[in-house]
C-alpha positions, 0 to 999 in steps of 0.5 A: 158432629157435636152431641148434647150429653150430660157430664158427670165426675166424681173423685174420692176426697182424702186419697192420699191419705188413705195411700199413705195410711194403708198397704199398697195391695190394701189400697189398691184393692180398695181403689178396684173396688170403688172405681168398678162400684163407680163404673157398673153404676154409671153404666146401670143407669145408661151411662158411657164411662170416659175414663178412670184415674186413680180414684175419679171416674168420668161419664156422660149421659144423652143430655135428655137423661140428665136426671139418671146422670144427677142420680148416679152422681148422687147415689156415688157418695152413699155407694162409696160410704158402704163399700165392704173392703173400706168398712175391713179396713177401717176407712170412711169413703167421701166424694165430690162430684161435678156435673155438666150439660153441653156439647161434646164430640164423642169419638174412639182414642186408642180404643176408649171412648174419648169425649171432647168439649167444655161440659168435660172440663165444667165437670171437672172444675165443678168437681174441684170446687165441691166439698167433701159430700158435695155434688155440684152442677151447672146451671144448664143442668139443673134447668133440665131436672125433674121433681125428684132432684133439688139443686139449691143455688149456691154462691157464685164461683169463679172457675178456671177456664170459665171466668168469675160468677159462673152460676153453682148449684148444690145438688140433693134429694128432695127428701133424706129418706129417697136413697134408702127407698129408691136405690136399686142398683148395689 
């Protein structure tokens, strides 16, 4: 049975130069911090993580709750800039993500939770087309978000999978101070 969900992903940008620059146990070390900072942030906030590779993590949200999805994948990039074990190691910490809205079927692979559907691969594409400090969504999911979000159209992409003009927004707060004054899950 097919469930409408909000899809986010998010993947550290600059990985294989931080692997090539630090020690194996430094660089893992780094990589478990950031993917369970990921993880027990998305799930505070109502999410069901997917799966983690490295250093993307992928989750969704009950499609009514795009907004906390928008907030999590927003919050991600301050979240990874402040982790303690990059600041030891002299590393600065940048994300890109990409979020969807659509139908997926959700269902159990070899014990995980397993989602299957196009806003998953939206999601990735989308995530792949951000910039560094950059979150992108598709136009299904900006039409559902509240005042406290922003999503600031961006030029058409073409995206694999998904043809040329595909509609991009660029998502922010409304106000730079909001993460400083709102952000309640460390």
């Amino acid at each position: 049975m097919a469930t409408p969900v909000c899809v986010v992903l998010v993947d550290l940008t600059g990985s294989t130069v931080l692997a090539q620059s630090l020690p194996l146990p430094h660089y893992m070390a780094l990589m478990t911090e950031f993917v369970q900072v990921m993880i027990l942030s998305f799930e505070a906030r109502g999410g069901t993580v997917l799966q983690h590779q490295g250093d993307a993590v992928l989750g969704y949200w009950p499609a009514q709750q795009a907004d906390d999805a928008c907030r999590v994948a927003l919050e991600a990039h301050d979240r990874a800039a402040r982790l303690g074990l990059a600041g030891l190691l002299g590393a600065e910490l940048r994300l890109r993500a990409g979020v969807a809205l659509g139908e997926v079927i959700v269902g159990l692979v070899g014990g995980q939770p397993s989602a299957y559907g196009l806003p998953v691969n939206y999601a990735r594409r989308l995530c792949d087309a951000a910039h560094s400090g950059e979150t992108l969504t598709c136009a299904a999911t900006a039409a559902q978000l509240g005042p406290e979000l922003v999503a600031q159209p961006r030029e058409p992409l073409t995206l694999r999978g998904f043809g040329p003009a595909c509609q991009v927004n660029r998502l922010t707060w409304p106000d730079p101070s909001y993460l400083q004054t709102r952000m309640k899950v460390d």
